[in-house]
C-alpha positions as CSV (number, residue, x, y, z in Angstrom):
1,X,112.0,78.3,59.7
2,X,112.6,80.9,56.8
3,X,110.5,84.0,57.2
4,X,109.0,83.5,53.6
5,X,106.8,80.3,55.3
6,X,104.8,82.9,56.8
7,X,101.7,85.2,55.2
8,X,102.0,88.9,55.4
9,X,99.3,89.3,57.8
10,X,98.4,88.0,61.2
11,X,98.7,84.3,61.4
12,X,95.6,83.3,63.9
13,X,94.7,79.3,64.6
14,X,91.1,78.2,62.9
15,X,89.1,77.7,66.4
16,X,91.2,80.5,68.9
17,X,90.5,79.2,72.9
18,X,87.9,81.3,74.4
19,X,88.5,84.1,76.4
20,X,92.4,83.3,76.7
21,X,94.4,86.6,75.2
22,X,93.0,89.7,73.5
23,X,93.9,90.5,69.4
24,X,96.7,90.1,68.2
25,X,99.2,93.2,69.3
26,X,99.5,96.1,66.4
27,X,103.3,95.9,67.9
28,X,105.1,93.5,69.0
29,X,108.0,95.4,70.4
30,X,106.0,97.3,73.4
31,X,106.9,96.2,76.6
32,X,104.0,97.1,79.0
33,X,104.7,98.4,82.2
34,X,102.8,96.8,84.4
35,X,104.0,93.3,84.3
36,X,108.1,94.2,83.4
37,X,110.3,95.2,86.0
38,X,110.7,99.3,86.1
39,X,114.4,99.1,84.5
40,X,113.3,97.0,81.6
41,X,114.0,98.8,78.4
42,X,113.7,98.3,74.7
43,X,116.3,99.9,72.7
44,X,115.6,103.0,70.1
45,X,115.4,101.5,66.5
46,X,114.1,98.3,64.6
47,X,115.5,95.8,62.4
48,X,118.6,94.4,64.0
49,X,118.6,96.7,66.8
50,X,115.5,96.9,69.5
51,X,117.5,94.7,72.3
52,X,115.9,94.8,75.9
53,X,118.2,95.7,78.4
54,X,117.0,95.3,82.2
55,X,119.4,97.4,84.6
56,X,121.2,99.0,82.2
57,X,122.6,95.7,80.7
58,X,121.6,94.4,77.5
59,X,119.7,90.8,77.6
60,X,122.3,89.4,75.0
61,X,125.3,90.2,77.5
62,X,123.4,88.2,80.2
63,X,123.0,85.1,78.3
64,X,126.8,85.2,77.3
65,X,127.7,85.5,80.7
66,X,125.0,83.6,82.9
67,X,123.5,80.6,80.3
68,X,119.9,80.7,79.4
69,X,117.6,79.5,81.0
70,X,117.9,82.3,83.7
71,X,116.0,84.5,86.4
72,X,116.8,88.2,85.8
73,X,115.9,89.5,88.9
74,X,115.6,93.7,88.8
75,X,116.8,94.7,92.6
76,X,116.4,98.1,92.4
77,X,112.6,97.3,91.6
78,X,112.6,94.7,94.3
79,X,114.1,97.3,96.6
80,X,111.5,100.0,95.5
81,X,108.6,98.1,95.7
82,X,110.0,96.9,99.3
83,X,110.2,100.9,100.3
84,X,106.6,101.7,98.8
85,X,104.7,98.8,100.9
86,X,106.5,100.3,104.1
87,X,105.5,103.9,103.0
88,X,102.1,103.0,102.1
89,X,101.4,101.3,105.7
90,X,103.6,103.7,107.7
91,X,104.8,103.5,111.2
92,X,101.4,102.2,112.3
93,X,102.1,98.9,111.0
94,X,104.1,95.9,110.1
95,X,104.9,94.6,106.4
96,X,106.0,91.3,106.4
97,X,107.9,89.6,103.0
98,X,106.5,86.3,102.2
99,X,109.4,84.7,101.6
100,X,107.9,81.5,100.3
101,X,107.4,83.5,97.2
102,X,111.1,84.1,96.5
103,X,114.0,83.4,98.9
104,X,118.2,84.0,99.2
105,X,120.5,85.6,101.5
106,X,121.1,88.5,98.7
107,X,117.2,88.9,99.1
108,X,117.3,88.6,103.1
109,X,119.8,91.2,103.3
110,X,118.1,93.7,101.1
111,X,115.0,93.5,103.2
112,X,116.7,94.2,106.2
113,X,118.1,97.4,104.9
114,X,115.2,98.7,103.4
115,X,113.6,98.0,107.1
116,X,111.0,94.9,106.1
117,X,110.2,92.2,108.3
118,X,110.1,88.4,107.2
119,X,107.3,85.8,107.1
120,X,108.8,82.1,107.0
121,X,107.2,78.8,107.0
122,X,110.0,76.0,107.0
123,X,113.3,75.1,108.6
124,X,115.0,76.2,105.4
125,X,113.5,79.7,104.8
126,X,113.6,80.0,108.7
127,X,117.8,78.8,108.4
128,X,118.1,81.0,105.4
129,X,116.9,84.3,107.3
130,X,119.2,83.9,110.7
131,X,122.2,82.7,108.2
132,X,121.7,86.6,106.1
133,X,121.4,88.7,109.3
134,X,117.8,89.0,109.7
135,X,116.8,89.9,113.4
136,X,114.9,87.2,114.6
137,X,112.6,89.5,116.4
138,X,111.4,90.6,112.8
139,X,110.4,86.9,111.5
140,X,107.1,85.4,112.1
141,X,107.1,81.7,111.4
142,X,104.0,80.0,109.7
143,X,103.2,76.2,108.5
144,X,100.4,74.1,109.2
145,X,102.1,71.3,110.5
146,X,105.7,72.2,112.2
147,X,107.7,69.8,113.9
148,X,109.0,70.7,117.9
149,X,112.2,70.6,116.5
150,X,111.5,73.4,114.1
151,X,109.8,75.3,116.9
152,X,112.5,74.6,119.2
153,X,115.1,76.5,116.9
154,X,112.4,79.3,116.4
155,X,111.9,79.8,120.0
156,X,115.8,79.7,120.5
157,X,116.9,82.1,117.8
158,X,114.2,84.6,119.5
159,X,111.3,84.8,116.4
160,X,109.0,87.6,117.0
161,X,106.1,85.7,116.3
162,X,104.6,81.7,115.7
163,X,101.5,81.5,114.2
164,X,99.6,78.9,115.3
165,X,97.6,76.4,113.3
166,X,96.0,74.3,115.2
167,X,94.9,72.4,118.7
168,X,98.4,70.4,118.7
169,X,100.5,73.3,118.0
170,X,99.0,75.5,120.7
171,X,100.5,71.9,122.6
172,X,103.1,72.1,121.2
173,X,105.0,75.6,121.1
174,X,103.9,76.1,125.0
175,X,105.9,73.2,125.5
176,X,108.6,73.9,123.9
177,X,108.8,77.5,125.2
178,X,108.1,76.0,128.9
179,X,110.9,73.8,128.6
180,X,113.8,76.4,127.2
181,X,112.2,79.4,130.1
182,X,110.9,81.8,127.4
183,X,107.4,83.0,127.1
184,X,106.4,82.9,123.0
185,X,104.5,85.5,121.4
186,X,101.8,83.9,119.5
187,X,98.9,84.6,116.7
188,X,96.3,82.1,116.3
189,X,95.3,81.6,112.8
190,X,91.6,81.4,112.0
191,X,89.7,80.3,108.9
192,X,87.2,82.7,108.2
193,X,85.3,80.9,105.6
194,X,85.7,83.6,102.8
195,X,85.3,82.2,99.4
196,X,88.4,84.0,97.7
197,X,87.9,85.0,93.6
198,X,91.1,82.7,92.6
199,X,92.6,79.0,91.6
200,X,90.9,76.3,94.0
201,X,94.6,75.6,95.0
202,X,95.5,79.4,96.4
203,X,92.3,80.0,98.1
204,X,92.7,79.5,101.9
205,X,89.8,80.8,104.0
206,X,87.2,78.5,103.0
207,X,86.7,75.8,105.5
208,X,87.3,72.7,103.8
209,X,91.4,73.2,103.7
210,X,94.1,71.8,105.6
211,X,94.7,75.6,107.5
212,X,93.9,77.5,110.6
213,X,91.3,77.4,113.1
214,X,87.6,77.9,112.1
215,X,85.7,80.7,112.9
216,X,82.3,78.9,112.3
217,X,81.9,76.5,114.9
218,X,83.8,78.0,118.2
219,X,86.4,76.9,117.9
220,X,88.8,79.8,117.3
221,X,86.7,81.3,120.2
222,X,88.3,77.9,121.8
223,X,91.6,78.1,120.8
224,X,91.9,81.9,122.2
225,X,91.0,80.3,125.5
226,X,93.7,77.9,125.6
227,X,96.9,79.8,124.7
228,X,95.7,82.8,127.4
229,X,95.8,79.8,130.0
230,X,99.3,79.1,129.3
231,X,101.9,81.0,130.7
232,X,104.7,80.2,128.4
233,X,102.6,81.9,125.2
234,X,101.8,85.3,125.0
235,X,98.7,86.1,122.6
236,X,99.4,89.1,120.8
237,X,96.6,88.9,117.9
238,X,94.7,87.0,115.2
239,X,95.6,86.1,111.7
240,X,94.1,85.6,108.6
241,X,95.2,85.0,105.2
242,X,92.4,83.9,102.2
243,X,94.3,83.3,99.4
244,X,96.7,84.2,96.9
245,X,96.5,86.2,93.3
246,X,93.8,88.4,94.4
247,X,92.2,91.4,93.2
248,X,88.9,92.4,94.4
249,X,89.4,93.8,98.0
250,X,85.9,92.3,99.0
251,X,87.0,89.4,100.3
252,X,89.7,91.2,102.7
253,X,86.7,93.2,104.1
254,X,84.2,89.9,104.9
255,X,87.5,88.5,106.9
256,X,88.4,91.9,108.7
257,X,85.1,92.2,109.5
258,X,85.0,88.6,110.9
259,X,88.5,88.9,112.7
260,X,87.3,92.1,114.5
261,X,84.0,89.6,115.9
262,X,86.5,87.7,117.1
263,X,88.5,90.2,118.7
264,X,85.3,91.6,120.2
265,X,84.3,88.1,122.2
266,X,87.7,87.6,123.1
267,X,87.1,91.4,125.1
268,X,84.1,90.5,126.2
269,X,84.6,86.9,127.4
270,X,88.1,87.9,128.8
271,X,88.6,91.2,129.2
272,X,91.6,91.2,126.9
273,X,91.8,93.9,123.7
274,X,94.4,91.9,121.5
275,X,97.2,94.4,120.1
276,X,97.1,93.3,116.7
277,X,95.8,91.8,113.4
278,X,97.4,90.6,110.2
279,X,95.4,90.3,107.0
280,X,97.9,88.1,105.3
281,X,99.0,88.6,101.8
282,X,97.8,87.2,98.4
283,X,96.8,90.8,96.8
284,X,97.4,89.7,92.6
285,X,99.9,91.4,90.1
286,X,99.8,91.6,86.5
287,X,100.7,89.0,84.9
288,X,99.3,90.1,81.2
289,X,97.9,93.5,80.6
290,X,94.5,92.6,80.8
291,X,95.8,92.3,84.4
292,X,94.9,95.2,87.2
293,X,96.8,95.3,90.2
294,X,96.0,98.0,93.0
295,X,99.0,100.1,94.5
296,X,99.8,99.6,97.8
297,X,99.2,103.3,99.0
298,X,95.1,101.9,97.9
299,X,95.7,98.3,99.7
300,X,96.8,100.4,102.4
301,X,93.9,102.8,103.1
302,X,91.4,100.5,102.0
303,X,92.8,97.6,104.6
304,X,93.0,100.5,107.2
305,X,89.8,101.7,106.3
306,X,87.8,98.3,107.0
307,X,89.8,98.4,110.3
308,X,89.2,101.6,111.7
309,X,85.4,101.1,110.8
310,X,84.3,97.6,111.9
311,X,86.8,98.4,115.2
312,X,84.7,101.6,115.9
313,X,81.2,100.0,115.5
314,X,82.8,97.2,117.6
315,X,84.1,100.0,120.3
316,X,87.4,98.3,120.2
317,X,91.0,100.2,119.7
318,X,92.4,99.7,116.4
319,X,95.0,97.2,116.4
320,X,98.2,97.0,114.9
321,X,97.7,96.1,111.5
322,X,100.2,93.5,109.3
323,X,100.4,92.6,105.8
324,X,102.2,89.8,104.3
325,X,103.1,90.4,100.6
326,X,105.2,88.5,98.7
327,X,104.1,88.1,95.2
328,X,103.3,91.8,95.3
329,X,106.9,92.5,95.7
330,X,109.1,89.6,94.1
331,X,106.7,88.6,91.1
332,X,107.2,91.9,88.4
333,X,110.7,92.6,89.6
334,X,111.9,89.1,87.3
335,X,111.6,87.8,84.1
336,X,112.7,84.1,82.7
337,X,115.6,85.0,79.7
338,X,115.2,81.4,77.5
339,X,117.0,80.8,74.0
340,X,114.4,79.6,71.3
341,X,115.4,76.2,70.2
342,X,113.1,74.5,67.9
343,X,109.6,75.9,66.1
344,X,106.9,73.5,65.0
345,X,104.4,74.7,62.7
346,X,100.9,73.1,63.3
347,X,98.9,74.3,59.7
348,X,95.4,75.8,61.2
349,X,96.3,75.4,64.7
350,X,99.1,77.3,66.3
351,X,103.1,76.8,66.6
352,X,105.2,75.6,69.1
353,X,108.0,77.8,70.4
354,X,110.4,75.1,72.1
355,X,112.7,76.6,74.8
356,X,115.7,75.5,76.7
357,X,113.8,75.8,80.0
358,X,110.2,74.8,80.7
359,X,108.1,73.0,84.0
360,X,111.0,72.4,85.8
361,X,111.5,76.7,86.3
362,X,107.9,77.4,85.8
363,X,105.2,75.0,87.3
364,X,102.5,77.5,87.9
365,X,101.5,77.1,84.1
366,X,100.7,73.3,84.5
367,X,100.0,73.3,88.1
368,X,97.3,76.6,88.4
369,X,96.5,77.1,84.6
370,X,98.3,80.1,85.2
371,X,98.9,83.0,82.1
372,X,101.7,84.6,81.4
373,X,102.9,87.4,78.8
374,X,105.9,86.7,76.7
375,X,108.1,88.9,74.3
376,X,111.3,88.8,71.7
377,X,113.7,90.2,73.6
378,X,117.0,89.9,72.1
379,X,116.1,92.3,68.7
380,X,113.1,94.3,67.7
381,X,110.4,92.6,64.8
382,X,108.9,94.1,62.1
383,X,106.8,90.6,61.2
384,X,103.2,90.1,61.4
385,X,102.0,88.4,64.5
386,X,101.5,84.5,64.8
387,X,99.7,82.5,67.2
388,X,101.8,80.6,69.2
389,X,102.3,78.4,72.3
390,X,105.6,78.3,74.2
391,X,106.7,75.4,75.6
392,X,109.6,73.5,77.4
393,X,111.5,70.5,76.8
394,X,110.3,67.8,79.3
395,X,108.7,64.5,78.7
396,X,105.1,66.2,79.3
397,X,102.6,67.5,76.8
398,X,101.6,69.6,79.9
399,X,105.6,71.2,80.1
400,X,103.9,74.8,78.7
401,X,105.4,78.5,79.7
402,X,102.6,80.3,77.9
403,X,100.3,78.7,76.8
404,X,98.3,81.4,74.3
405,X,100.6,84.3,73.1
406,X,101.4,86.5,70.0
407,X,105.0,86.4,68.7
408,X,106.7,87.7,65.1
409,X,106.2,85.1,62.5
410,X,110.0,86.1,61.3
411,X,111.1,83.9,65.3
412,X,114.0,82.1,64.8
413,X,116.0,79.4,66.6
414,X,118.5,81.7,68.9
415,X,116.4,83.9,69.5
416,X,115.9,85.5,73.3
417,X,112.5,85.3,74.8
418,X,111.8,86.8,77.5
419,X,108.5,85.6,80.4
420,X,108.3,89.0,82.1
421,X,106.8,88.1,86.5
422,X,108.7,85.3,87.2
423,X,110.4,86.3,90.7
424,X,107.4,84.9,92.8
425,X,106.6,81.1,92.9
426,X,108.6,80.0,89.6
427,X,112.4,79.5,91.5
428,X,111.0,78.3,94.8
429,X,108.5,75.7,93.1
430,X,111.4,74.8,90.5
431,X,112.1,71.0,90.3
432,X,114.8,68.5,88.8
433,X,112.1,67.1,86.6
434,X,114.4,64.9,84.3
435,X,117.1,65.7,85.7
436,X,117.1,69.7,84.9
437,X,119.3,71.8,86.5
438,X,117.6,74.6,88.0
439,X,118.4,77.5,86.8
440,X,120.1,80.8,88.5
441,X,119.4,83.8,90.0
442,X,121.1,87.2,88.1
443,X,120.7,90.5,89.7
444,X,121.0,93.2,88.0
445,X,121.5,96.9,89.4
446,X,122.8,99.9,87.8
447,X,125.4,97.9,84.8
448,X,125.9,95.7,87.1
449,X,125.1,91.7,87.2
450,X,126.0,89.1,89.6
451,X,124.5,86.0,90.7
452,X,122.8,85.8,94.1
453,X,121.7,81.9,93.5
454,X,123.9,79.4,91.1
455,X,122.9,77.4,88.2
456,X,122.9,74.1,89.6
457,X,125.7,71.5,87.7
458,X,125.6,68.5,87.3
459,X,127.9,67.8,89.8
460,X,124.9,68.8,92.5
461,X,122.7,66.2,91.2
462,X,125.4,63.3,91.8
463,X,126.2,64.2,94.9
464,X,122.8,63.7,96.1
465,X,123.3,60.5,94.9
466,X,124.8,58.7,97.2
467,X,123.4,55.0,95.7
């Protein structure tokens, strides 16, 4: 595409999608804070120069050395945004990783020394965790449906806490526990019917889903009275979590306040003043700028403020308070480095910006309608803005990275692109899908890059198949 095909102005589509993006950018070459990574820098100058470098290393070096398409995964932000949850809850409280939302040894090992504990929900994140050096007295292990011999290794290795999900686990883990002598610390997870403000598919405190115990009926209320008759569990609190990619805090206040009822009958029924409560995680980032995040310091006091308040009108003690984030801590701290391979004018509706990646790194596009920012990363642009829509290369008109974005008109094949909050969800939900190879991990720290998860090869793909 030569950059005479384009007008001098801003090139917009004849009927724009409602309420999608703002305007058209002024300039193209900002790179707003609040959804890059805090070492993300664009270079002084325009015209040929203007390279982002994340780290200290310029994107073009990474793509020489790693291959496109690629995770560039900040770890000094991942390890400051680890130190600033801990600071913002203090010594009062836990702050558990979610490591569904981005998992590896390299990650394991950096929460351990910045003193986080780790929330797992499957054999592999739970196998990944002992294998790094995680003390298994700082893992709590979730799922909704986990097998005895998942439980038996949990209980074995020594996991601080299982959170229980239902009638047959209660069963279940006192069985298991009976049977290798230990006695199991325990949360039982409740639904608290709390209609969270996100996608249908992250919302998980309405009643009508597949977790938890529900508050509604008693049978929570029942649930507490089973594990405290069983001598191999130990309750040590209730759990709630109602969803993921959330901003308003008013849903966390309706489930606080309805955990603390709970706490209060089990007091008054038994006698018992449970030690502690975990909120969950699912508190939003920003994955455009219209996005607006909270700080943890405000999660912090507001979640401890709902607490203290519903505990004192309850005249219980205030428990020990948990949070679980995960997208909080791994989504800004990576972007998605893609080379630009083809570019399809549409006349009057928009173009298509074909990358080398696509669905198989980034489901959440397809799979929650999700939005993302975008940016030319590999030089700065003096060109007028166009209207375009960035997709993969897989068989699916639904394969789409962003699906409404602004990039210069002068974009050319070879080109770097770059999809800024990309460390949560987008390499754990990545999938062969036509055979891709997923792609790796890069961290980057101070000039320095190395790769914490491999590009798969092809090679990984045929040994799988053993036909």
């Amino acid at each position: 595409m030569s950059r005479s095909a384009h007008p001098a102005g801003p090139r917009h589509a004849d009927v724009l999608p409602e309420g999608h993006y703002s305007p058209p950018p002024t300039d193209l070459n900002g790179l707003d804070g609040r959804v890059w990574s805090r070492t993300v820098r664009r270079a002084e100058g325009r015209g040929p120069d203007g390279v982002v470098s994340v780290g200290g290393i310029d994107v073009r070096r990474l793509a020489e050395e790693f291959g496109t398409p690629a995770y560039i995964l900040d770890e000094a932000d991942f390890r400051a945004r680890c130190r600033a949850w801990k600071d913002a809850f203090g010594e009062g409280a836990d702050v558990f990783y979610a490591g569904k939302a981005f998992l590896s040894r390299a990650v394991v090992r950096w929460l351990h020394e910045e003193g986080m504990n780790l929330d797992v929900c499957s054999p592999g994140e739970l196998a990944t965790a002992l294998d790094a050096g995680m003390p298994a007295e700082r893992i709590a292990l979730h799922g909704n449906n986990k097998s005895t011999a998942e439980i038996t290794r949990a209980v074995e290795a020594g996991v601080g806490r299982i959170v229980l999900d239902s009638f047959q686990e209660i069963v279940r883990v006192a069985d298991v526990a009976r049977r290798l002598g230990r006695r199991q610390r325990v949360q039982i997870r409740v639904t608290v019917g709390v209609e969270a403000h996100t996608h249908e598919f992250i919302a998980t405190a309405h009643e009508d889903q597949k977790f938890g115990i529900a508050l509604a009926d008693g049978m929570a209320a029942e649930a507490v009275r089973r594990v405290l008759g069983l001598d191999s569990l130990e309750l040590v609190g209730i759990h709630s979590h109602i969803g993921s990619q959330i901003f308003d805090m008013a849903g966390f206040e309706v489930a606080a306040r309805r955990v603390v009822a709970l706490l209060t009958e089990v007091r008054d029924e038994h006698g018992v003043e449970l030690p502690e409560i975990d909120l969950g995680g699912g508190l939003g980032i920003a994955y455009t700028p219209e996005d607006d995040p909270r700080e943890p310091h405000e999660i912090a006091k507001s979640l401890g403020d709902i607490v203290t308040r519903e505990c004192a009108a309850a005249g219980l003690a205030v428990p020990r308070l948990s949070v679980e984030p995960g997208r909080a801590i791994a989504g800004p701290t990576t972007f998605t480095l893609y080379e630009v391979g083809t570019i399809k004018e549409l006349e009057g509706l928009r173009t298509y910006v074909s990358v080398d990646g696509g669905m198989s790194d980034n489901i959440r596009t397809a799979l929650y309608d999700a939005e993302y920012s975008v940016a030319l990363v590999s030089r700065a642009s003096e060109a007028p803005p166009m209207l375009c829509r960035v997709v993969g290369k897989h068989c699916e008109s639904g394969d789409i990275v962003v699906r409404d974005a602004f990039l210069p008109a002068d974009l050319a094949p070879g080109d770097l692109i770059a999809v800024p909050a990309t460390g949560a969800y987008c390499r754990s939900m990545a999938s062969n899908y036509n055979h891709a190879l997923r792609p790796p991990v890069v961290a980057v720290r101070e000039g320095e890059a190395r790769v914490v998860v491999r590009r798969e090869t092809e090679e990984d793909l045929l040994r799988l198949d053993v036909g």
